[in-house]
C-alpha positions in Angstrom: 22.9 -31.5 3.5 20.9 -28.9 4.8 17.6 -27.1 3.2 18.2 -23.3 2.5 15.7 -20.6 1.3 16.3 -18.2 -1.3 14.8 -15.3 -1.4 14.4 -12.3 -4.3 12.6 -8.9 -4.4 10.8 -7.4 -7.1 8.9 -4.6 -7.9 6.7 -3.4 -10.6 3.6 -1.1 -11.1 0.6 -2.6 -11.8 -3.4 -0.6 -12.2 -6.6 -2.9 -12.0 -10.0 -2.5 -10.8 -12.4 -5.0 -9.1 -15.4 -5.5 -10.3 -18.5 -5.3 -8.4 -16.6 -3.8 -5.0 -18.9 -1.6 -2.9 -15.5 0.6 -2.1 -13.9 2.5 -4.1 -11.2 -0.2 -5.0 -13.8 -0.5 -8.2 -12.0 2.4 -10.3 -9.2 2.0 -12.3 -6.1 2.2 -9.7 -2.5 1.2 -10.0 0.1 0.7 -7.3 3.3 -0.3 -6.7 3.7 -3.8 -5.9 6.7 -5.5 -3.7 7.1 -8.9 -4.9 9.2 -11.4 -2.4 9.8 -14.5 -4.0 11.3 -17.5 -1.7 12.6 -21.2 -2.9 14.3 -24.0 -1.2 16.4 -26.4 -2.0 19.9 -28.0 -1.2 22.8 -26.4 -2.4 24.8 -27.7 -5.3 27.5 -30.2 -3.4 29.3 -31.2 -7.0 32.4 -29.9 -6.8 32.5 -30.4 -10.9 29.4 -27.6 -11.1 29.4 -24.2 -11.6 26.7 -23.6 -9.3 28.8 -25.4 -6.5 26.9 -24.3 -3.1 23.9 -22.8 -4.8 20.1 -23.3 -3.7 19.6 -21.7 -7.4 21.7 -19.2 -9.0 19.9 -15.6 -8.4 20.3 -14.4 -11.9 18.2 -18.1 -12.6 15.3 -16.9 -10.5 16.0 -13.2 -11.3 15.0 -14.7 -15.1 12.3 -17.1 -14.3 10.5 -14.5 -12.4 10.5 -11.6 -15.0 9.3 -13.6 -17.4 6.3 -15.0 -16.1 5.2 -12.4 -13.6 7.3 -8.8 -13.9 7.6 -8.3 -17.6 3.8 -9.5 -18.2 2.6 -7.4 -15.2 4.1 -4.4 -14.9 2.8 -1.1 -16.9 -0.4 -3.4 -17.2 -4.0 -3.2 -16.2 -5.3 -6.4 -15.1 -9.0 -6.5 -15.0 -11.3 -9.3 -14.0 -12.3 -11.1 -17.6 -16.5 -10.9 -17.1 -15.8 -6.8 -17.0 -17.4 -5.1 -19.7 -14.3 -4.5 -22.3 -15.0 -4.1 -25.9 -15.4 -0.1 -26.1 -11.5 -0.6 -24.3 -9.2 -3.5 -26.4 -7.8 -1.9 -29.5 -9.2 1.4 -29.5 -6.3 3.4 -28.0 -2.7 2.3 -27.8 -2.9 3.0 -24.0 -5.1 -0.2 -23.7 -2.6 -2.4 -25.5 -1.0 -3.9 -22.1 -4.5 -5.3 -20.8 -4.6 -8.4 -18.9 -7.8 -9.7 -18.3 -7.8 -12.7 -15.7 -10.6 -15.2 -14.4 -10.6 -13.9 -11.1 -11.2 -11.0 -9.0 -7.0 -9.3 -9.4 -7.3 -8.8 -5.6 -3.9 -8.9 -4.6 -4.7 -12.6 -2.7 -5.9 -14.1 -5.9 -2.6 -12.4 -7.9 -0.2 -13.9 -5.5 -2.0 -17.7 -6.0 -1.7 -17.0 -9.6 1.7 -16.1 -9.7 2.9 -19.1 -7.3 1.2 -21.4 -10.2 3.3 -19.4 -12.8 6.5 -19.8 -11.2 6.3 -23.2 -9.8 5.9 -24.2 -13.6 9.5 -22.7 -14.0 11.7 -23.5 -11.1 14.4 -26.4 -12.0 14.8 -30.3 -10.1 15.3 -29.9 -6.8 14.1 -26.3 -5.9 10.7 -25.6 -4.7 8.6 -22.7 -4.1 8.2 -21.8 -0.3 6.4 -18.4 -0.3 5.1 -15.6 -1.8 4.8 -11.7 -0.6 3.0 -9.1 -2.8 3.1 -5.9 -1.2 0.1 -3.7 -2.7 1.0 -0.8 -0.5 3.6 0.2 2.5 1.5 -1.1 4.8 -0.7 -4.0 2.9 0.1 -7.2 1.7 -0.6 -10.6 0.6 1.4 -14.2 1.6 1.1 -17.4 -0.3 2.8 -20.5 2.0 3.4 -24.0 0.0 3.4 -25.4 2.8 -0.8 -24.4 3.1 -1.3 -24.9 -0.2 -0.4 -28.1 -0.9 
């Protein structure tokens, strides 16, 4: 049997702010992200499955990826978790969806993050290959398994 990749696109909007940067990347920001999200495996060959000549059904990673990374993430801010934040958790409703992370949410570190998310998630037999966050039209980040082993 041969090994297929499946791939499925996302997108959400996203604000954060990294802190410490000399550019002005420090500010509160949001974009909308691109989120490509490949897996391989064999297909299905049991004749007796529903899922007969499927890698992974695309409503299975549709669901596996909004739940750890598109439905957490999107509308949010995600700020690195040594910024100063007590004058911002609880004192307005439009700081409720704060995500504060121990990292730097460049998209680079965001894209490792969400590989260890999904990887946790993906069934026997399928594996995750890559990873593509688009930040912008014209910038993004790539995770490989393959260099991350």
């Amino acid at each position: 049997m041969s090994v297929i990749r499946i791939t499925k696109e996302f997108t959400f909007e996203m604000a954060h702010a990294l802190l410490g940067y000399d550019g002005s990347c420090r500010f509160v920001h949001g974009h909308s992200y691109g989120f490509s999200v490949t897996v391989k495996g064999e297909p299905v060959d049991d004749v007796s499955n529903p899922k007969l000549g499927m890698v992974i059904d695309f409503g299975d990673l549709k669901k596996i990826v909004r739940e750890t990374i598109v439905n957490k993430f999107d509308h949010a801010l995600v700020l690195n978790s040594k910024t100063p934040h007590d004058l911002l958790k609880g004192s307005n409703e439009m700081f409720d969806k704060m995500i504060f992370v121990d990292y730097q949410p460049t998209s680079e570190n965001l894209v490792v993050d969400f590989a260890e998310r999904i990887r946790e998630r993906l069934p026997d037999g399928v594996s995750l290959h890559s990873l593509k966050l688009r930040e912008t039209a014209t910038s993004y980040a790539e995770w490989f398994a393959g260099e991350n082993l």
